[in-house]
C-alpha angles and dihedrals in degrees: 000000000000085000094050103049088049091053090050084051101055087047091054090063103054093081100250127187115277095263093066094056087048101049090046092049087061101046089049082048099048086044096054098055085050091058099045088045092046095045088043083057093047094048090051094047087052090052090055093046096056084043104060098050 
């Protein structure tokens, strides 16, 4: 994911249409929820896990 984010930063930077702001937005967006709900999951399954010993 490091690599990627870097390469979305440089192509930001080349001064694309709007679209493509637009589209990438949403994709950071969409990647981001996905983050906070997966690691809300992982937290919860670790819980589980200490409680249960």
């Amino acid at each position: 994911m490091i690599f990627e984010w870097i390469n979305l930063g440089f192509n930001l930077a080349d001064g694309h249409p709007t679209s493509f702001y637009v589209v990438h937005g949403i994709l950071v967006a969409v990647n981001l929820v996905l983050a906070v709900v997966l690691g809300a999951i992982g937290l919860r399954a670790l819980r589980g896990l200490r409680e249960a010993r």
